[in-house]
N, C-alpha and C positions, 0 to 999 in steps of 0.2 A: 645096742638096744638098752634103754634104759628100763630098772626092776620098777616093779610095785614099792612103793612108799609104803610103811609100815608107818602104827601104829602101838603106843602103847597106852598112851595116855586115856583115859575115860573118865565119868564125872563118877561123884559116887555112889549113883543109884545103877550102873554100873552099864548105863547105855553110853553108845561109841560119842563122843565130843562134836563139837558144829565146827566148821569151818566156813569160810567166806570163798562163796563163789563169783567169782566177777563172770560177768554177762558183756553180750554186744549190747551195742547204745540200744535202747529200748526194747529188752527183749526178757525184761526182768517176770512177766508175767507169762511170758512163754515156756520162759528154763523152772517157773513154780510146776505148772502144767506140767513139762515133761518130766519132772522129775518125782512130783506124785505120782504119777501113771508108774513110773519105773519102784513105785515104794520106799521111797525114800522121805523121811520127814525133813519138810522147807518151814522156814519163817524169813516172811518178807512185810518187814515192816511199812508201814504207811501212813500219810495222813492228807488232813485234808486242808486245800488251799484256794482259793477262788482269784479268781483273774477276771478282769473287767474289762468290758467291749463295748466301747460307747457307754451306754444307761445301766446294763445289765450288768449282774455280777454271773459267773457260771464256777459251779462248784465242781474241782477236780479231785481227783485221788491221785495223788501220787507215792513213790515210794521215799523213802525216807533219805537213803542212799544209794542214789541213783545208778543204776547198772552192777547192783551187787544187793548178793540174798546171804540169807545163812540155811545151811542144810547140815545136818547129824550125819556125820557118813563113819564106815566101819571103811577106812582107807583098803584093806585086801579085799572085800568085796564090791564096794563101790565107787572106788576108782577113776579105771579107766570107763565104765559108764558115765560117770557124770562127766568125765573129762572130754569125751566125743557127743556129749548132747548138746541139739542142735540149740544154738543160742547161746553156750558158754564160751567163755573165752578161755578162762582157768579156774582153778583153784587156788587159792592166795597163799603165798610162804616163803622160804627161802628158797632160790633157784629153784630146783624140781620140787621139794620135799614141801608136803601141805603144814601147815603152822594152825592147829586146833586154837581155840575162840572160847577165853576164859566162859564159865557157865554163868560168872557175875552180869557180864556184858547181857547178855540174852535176857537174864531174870530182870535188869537195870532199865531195857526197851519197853522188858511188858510192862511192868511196875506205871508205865505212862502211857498206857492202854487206855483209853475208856471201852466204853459198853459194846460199843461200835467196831471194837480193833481196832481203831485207827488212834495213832499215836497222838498224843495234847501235845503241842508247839507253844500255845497258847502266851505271852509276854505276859506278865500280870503289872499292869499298869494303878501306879496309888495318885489321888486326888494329888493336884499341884504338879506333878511330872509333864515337863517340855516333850511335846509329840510336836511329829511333822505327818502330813497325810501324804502318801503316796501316791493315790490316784484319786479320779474322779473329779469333779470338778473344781476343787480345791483344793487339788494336787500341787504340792509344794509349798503352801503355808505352813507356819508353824501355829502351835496353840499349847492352851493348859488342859491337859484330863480332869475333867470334873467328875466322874461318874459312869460307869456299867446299867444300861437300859435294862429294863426287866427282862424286852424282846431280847433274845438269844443272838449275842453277837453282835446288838449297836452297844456306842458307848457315846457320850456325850461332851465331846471338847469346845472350849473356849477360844475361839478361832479372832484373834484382833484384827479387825476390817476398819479403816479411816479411823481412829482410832478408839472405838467401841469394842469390847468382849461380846462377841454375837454365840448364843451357846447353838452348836449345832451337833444333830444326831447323824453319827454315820456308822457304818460298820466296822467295827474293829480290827477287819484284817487293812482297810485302810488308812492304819496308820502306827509309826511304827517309833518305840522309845528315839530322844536327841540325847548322847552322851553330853 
């Protein structure tokens, strides 16, 4: 029977360290859930992405790193709790022994918080930079970035059609820097 994992490590305001919990495929919202309810502090970071269906764009949230949260745990009390809630898979580390998650890392995520929680991903794209669109109907063209719309989220690329610079307005998630 293997013991309880100890701890000694803590950060220096003198609460127990985060470690990374890896979760089943999609169940990262589950194991947030259950493991509030059990009193345990989670952060699961997230942000937001949109994916297009046909015309439409539909705005999603996702997690940041898929199938894996971070939670503060005091390893002799909570444990073998998190370790049987339903949805996790493990706690991350060497063989048995959990491996705490510098304080850096955490403060480093939120620091790209905006208002909303949800993490900025955001490219920042400078006039004259080679973009390619991803989707939509001018999916796979290449073009020059001219410009960020005032409307929140289009930007305005120089897309060469027969060989004219047609400026067109699209949404910035579709379209993504060319090295």
């Amino acid at each position: 029977m293997t013991e309880t994992p100890s701890t000694t490590e803590t950060d220096l305001s003198g609460l127990p360290p985060w470690y990374v919990v890896q979760t089943k495929p999609a169940n990262e919202c589950r194991v947030q859930t259950n493991l509030i309810n059990q009193d345990i502090k989670v952060f699961l970071p997230q942000y937001e992405s949109y994916q297009y269906a046909g015309p439409q764009s539909v705005r999603k949230i996702k997690p940041l790193f898929p199938n894996y949260l971070f939670a503060r745990l005091d390893l002799n009390l909570h444990y073998y709790k998190v370790k049987w809630t339903r949805g996790v898979s493990k706690i991350l580390g060497i063989a048995t022994n959990p491996v705490p998650v510098s304080e850096g890392v955490i403060h480093a995520i939120r620091a790209r918080m905006g208002a909303d929680n949800l993490v900025k991903l955001e490219e920042e794209f400078k006039e004259g930079d080679l973009v390619c669109v991803t989707s939509g109907p001018f999916k796979d063209l290449m073009g020059i970035f001219a410009r960020k719309m005032r409307d929140r989220g289009r930007v305005r690329v120089l897309l060469n059609m027969i060989g004219v610079d047609v400026p067109v307005q699209i949404s910035q998630w579709q379209i993504k820097k060319v090295a």
